[in-house]
N, C-alpha and C positions, 0 to 999 in steps of 0.2 A: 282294151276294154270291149271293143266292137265283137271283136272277134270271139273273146271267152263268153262274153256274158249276151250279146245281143244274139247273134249270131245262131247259135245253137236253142234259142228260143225261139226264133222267127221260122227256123227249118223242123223244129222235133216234129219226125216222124215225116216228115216229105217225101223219102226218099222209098217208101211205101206206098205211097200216091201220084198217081196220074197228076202232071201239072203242065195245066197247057200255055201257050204266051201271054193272054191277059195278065192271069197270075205272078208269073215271072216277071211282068212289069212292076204290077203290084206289089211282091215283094224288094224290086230294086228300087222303088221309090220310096222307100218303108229306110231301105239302108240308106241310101242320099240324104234322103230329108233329115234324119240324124246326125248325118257328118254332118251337112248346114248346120245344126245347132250346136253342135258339140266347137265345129271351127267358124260357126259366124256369119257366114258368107250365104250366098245364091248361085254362084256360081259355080255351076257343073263342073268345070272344065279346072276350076279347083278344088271338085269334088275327089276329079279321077287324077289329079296329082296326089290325091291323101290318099288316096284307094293303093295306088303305087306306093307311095311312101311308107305306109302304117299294114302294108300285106293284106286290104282287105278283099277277098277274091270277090266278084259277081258272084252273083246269085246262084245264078243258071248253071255257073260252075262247078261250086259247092255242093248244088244238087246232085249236080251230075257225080260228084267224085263220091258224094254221100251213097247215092244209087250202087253204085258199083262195090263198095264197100259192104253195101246191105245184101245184095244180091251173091256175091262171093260166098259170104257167111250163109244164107238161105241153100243156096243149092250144093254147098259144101255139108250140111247135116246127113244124120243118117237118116231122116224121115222119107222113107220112098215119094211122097204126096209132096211136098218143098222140093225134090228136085224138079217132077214133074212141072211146078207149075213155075219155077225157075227158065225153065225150058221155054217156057210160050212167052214168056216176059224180056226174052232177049228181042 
């Protein structure tokens, strides 16, 4: 549930945005604070057992794979101006 339905809310369109580490805390506190309610607890440490368990990747991760996925696609078109700025973005 985290994954199909939170997940991809919390990220749409990040991976076209500069996201510096405040942020990234912010949204991993956004998925924790979730799994506590969904499983009960306060407990980080059996936060990051559900995270393992239930596949849910860090944030930061996701971004990052999102990023590269987006970037692939961008500087893969035919538009001369999208590879260009493809280019500086690496």
């Amino acid at each position: 549930m985290v994954n199909s339905k939170c997940m991809p809310c919390l990220l749409y369109a990040l991976e076209a945005c500069p996201v510096n580490k405040t942020q990234l805390k912010s949204f991993e506190f956004t998925i924790n604070r979730t799994l506590m309610k969904i499983f009960q607890t306060t407990s980080l440490d059996i936060i990051k057992e559900c995270k393992i368990w239930f596949n849910v990747a860090d944030v930061s991760v996701s971004i990052g794979e999102r990023k590269k996925r987006f970037l692939a696609k961008y500087s893969g078109t035919e538009n001369e101006l999208c590879k260009v700025f493809a280019q500086y973005d690496d």
